[in-house]
Each structure stands twice: as C-alpha cells, then as structure tokens.
PyMOL commands that place a pseudoatom at each C-alpha (Angstrom):
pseudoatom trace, name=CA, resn=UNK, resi=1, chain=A, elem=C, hetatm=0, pos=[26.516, 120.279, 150.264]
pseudoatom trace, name=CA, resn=UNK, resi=2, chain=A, elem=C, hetatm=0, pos=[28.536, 118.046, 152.399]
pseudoatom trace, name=CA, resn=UNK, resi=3, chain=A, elem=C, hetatm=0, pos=[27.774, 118.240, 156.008]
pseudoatom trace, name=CA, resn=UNK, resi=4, chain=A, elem=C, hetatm=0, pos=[30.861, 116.867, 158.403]
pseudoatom trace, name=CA, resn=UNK, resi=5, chain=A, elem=C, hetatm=0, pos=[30.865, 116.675, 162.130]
pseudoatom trace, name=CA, resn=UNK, resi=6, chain=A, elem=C, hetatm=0, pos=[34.330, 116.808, 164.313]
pseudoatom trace, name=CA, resn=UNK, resi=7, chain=A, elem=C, hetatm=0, pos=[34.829, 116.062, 167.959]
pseudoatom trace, name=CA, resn=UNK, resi=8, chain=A, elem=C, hetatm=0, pos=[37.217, 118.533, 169.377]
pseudoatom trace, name=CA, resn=UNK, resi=9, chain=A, elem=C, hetatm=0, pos=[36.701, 116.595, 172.652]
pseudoatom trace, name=CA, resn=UNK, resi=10, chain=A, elem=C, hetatm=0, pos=[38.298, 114.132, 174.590]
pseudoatom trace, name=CA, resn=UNK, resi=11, chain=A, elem=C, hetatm=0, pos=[35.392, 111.512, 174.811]
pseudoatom trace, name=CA, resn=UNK, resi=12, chain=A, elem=C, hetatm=0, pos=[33.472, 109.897, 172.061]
pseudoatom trace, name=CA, resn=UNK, resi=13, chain=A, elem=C, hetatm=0, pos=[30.562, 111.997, 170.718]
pseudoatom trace, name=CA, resn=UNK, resi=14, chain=A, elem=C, hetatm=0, pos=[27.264, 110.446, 169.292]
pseudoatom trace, name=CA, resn=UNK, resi=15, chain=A, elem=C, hetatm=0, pos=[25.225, 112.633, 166.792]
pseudoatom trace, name=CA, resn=UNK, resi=16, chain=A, elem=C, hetatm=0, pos=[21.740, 112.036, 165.075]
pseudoatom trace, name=CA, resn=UNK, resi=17, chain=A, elem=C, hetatm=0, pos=[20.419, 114.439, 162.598]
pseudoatom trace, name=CA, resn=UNK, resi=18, chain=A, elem=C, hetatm=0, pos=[17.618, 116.433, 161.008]
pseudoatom trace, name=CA, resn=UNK, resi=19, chain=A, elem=C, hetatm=0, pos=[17.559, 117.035, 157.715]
pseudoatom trace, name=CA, resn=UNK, resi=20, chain=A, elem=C, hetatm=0, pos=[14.424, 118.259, 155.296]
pseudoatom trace, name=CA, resn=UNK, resi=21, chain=A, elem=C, hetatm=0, pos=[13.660, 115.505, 152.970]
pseudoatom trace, name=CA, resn=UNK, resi=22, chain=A, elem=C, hetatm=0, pos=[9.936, 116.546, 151.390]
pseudoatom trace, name=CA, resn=UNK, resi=23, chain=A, elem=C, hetatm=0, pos=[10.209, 113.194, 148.634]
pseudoatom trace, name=CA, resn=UNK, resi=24, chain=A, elem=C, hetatm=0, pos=[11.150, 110.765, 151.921]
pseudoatom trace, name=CA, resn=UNK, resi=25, chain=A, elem=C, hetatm=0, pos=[9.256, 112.037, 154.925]
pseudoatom trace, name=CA, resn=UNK, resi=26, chain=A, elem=C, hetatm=0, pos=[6.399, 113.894, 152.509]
pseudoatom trace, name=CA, resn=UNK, resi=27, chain=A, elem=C, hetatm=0, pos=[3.407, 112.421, 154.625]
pseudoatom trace, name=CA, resn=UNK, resi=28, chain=A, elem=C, hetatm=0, pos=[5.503, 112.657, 158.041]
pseudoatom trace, name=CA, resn=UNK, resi=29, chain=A, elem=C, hetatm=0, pos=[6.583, 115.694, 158.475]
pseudoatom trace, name=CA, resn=UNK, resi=30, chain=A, elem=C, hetatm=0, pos=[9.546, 116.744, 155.789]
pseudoatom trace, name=CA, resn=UNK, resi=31, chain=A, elem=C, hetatm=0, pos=[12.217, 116.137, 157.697]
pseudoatom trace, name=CA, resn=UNK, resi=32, chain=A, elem=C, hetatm=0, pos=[14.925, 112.827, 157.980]
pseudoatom trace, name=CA, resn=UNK, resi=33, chain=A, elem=C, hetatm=0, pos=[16.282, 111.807, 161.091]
pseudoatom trace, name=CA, resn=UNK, resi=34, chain=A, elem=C, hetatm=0, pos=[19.530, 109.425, 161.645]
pseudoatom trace, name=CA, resn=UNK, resi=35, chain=A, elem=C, hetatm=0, pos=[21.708, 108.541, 163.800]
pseudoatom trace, name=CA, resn=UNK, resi=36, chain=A, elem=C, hetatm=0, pos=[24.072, 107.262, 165.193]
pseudoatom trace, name=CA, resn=UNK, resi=37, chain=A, elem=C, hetatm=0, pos=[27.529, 108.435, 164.057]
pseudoatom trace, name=CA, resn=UNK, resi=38, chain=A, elem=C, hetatm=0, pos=[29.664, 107.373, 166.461]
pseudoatom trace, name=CA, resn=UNK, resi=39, chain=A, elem=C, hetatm=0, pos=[33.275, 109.865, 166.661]
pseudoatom trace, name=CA, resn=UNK, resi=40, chain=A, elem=C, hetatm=0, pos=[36.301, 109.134, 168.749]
pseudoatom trace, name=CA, resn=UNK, resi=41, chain=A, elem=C, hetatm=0, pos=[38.170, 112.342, 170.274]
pseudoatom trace, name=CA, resn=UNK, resi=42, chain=A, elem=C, hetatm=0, pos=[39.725, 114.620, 167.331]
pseudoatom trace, name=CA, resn=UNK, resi=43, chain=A, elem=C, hetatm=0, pos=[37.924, 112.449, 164.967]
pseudoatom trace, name=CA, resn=UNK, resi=44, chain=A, elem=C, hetatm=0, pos=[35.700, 113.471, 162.055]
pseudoatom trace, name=CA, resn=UNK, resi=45, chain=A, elem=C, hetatm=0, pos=[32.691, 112.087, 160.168]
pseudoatom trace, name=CA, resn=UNK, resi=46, chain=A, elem=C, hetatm=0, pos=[30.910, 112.701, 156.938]
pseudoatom trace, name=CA, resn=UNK, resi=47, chain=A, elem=C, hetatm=0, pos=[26.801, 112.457, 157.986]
pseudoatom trace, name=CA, resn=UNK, resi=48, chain=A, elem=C, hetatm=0, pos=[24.924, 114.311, 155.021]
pseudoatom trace, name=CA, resn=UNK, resi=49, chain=A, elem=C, hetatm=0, pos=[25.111, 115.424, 151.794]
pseudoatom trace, name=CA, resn=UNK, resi=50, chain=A, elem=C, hetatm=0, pos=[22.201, 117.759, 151.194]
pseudoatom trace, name=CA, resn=UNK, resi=51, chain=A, elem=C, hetatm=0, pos=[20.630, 120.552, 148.945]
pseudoatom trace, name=CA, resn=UNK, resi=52, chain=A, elem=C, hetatm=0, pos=[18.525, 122.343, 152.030]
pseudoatom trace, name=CA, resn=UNK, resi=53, chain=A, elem=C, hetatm=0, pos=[20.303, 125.275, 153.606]
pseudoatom trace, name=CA, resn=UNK, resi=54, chain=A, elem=C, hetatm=0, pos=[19.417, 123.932, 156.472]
pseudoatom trace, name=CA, resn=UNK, resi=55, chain=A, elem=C, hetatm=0, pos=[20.027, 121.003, 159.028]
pseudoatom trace, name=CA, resn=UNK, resi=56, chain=A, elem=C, hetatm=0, pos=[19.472, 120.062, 162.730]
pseudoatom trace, name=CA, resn=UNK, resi=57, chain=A, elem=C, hetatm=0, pos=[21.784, 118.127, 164.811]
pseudoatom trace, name=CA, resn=UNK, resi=58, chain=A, elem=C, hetatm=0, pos=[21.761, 116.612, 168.317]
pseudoatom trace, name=CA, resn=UNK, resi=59, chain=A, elem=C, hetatm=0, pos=[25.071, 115.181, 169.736]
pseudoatom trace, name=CA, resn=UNK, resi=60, chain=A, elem=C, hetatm=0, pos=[26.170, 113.836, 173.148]
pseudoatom trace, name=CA, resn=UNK, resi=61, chain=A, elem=C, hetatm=0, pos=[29.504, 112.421, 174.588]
pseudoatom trace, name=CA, resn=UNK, resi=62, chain=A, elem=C, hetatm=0, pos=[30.559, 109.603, 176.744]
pseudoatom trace, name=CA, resn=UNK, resi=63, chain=A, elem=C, hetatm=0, pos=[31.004, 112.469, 179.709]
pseudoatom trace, name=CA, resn=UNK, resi=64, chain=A, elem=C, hetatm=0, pos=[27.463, 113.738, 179.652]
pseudoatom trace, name=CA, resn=UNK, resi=65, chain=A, elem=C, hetatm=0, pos=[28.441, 116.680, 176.874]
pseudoatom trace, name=CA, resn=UNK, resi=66, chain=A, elem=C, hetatm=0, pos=[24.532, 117.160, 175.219]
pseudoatom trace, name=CA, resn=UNK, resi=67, chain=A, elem=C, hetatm=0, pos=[24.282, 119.703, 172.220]
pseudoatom trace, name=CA, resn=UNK, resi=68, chain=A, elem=C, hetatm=0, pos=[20.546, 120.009, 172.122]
pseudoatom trace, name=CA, resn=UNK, resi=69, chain=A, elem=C, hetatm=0, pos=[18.251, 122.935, 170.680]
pseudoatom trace, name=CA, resn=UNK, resi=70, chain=A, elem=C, hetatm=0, pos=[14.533, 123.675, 170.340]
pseudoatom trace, name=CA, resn=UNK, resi=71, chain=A, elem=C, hetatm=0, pos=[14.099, 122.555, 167.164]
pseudoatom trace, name=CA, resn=UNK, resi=72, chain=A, elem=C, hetatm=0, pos=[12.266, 119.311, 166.300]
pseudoatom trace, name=CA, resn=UNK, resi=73, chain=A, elem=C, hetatm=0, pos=[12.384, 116.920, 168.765]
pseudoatom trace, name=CA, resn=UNK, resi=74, chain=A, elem=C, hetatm=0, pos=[13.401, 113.985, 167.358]
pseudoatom trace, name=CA, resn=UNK, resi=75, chain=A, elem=C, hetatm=0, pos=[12.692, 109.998, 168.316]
pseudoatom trace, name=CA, resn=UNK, resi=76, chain=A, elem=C, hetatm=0, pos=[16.242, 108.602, 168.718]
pseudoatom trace, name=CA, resn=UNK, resi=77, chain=A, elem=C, hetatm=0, pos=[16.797, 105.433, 169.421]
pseudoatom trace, name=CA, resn=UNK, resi=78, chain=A, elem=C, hetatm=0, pos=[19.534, 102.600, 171.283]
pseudoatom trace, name=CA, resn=UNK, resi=79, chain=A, elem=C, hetatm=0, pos=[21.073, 101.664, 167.800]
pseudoatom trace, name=CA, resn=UNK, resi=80, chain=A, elem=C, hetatm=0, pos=[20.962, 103.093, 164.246]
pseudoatom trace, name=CA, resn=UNK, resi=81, chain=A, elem=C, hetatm=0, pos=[18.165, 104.799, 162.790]
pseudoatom trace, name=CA, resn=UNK, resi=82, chain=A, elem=C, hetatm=0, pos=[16.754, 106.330, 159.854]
pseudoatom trace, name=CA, resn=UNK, resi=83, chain=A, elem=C, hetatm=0, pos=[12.993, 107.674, 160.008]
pseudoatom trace, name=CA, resn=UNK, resi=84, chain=A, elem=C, hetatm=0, pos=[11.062, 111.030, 159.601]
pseudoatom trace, name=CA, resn=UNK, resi=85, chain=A, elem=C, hetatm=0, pos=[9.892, 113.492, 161.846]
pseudoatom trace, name=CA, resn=UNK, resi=86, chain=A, elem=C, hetatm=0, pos=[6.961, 112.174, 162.971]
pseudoatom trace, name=CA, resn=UNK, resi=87, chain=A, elem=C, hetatm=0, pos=[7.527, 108.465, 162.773]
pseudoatom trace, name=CA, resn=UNK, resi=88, chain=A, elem=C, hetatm=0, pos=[8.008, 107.550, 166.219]
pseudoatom trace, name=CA, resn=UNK, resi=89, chain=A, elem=C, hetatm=0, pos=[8.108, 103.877, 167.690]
pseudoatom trace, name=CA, resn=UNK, resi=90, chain=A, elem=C, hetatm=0, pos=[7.834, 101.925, 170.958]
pseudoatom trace, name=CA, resn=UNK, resi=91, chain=A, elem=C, hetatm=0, pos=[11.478, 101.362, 170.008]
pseudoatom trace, name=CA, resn=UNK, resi=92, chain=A, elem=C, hetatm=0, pos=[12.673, 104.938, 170.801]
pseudoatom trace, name=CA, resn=UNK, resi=93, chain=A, elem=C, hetatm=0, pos=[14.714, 105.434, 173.697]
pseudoatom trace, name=CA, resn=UNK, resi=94, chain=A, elem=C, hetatm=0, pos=[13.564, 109.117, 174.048]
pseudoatom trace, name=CA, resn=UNK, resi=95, chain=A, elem=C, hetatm=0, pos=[12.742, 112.442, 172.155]
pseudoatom trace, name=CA, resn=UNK, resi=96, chain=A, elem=C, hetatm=0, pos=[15.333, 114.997, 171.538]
pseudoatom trace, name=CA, resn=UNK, resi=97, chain=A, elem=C, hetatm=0, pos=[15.284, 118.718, 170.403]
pseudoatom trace, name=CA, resn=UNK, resi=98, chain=A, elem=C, hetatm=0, pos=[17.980, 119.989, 167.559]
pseudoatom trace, name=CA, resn=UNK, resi=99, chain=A, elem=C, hetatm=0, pos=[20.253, 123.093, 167.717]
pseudoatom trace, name=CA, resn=UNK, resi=100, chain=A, elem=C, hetatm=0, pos=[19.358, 124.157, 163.502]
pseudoatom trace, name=CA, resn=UNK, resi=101, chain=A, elem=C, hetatm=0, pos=[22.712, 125.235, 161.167]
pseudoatom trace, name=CA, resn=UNK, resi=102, chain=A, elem=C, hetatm=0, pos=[22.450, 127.436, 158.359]
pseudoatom trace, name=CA, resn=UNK, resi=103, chain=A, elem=C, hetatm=0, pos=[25.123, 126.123, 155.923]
pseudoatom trace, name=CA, resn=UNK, resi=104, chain=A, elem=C, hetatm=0, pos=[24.460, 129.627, 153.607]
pseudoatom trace, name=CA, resn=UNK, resi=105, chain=A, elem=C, hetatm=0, pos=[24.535, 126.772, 150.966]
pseudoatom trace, name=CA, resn=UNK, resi=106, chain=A, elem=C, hetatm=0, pos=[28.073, 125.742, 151.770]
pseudoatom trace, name=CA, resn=UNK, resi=107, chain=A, elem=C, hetatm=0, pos=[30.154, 122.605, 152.695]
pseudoatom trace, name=CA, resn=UNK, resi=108, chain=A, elem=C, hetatm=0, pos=[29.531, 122.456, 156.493]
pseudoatom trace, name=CA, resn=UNK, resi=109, chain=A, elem=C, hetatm=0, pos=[31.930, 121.517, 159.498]
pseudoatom trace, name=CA, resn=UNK, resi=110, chain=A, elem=C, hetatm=0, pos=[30.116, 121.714, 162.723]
pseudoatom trace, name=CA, resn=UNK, resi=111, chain=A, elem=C, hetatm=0, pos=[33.035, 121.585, 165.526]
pseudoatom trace, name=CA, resn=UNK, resi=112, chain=A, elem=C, hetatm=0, pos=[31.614, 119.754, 168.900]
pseudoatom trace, name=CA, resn=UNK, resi=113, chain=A, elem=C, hetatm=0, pos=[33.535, 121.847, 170.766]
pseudoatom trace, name=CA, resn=UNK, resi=114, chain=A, elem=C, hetatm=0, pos=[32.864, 122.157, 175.358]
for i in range(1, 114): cmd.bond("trace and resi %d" % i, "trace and resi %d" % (i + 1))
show_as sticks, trace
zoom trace
C-alpha cells in the first residue's frame, strides 16, 4: 500500500513516521522510523509503501501545527533519519508520540488538515 501525506495548510508541514518493519528493526523493537518529509502548503508527498495495516505518523508546521498521538514515541532528529523504535542517539533532538492509521489495507492519504 502506498501511504501519501498532503498539507491542506498554509505553512510547510514536516512529518516523520512509524511503520512495522519486523526484518529491519527485529532486535529493536519492529517498528521504522523516518523523517523528514518536508511539504509546502497544498503540496503532497509519497512517504511509504507498506504491507502492515498499520502506520504512525507525527507532523508539525512552520506555525506551531503538531499532530501527535500516544503511540510510540519516537527519537526524531534536526535532519533526516531512518532508525527503529528503540534506537535512540545523543543526536535526537527529542522524543515524539504518533497518532496510528488503519489503512484497512488500502492506498492511504492522510490530509494535515487545522
């Protein structure tokens, strides 16, 4: 499944994701993280493909906007990233929880809407 973000605001969104990845991340806790996609206002972006029905996502805009959740948290970090769950670093900037999406095994658009 493909899993595509859009910003339906008007200020450049950020978003970092969870995804379960048991060959990847099997010793650190199953699930992926990265980040950064980086999406201008009314802009969309293509972060995943995956075969989970599931997926976590954290996003923020240039205005303070924060979609956050109680799932995870994740490590994120100043620039791009790609870890697992519990890899963490000195590098990380902070920890983050995820809102979860249940794609019901479909192509997924998650709308960052205010």
């Amino acid at each position: 499944m493909e899993i595509r973000f859009r910003n339906n605001t008007a200020s450049t969104a950020s978003v970092a994701v969870m995804f379960y990845s048991p060959d990847g991340c099997a010793h650190d806790g199953q699930w992926g993280t990265r980040g950064w996609w980086v999406i201008g206002p009314g802009g969309t972006a293509h972060v995943l493909n995956t075969g989970n029905r599931y997926f976590c996502f954290y996003a923020e805009t240039t205005d303070g906007t924060v979609w956050a959740g109680e799932f995870g948290p994740i490590y994120i970090y100043a620039g791009a990233f790609d870890s697992c769950l519990l890899i963490g670093s000195t590098a990380a900037i902070g920890k983050v929880g995820t809102r979860r999406v249940d794609t019901r095994g479909n192509d997924t658009i998650v709308n960052l809407n205010r």
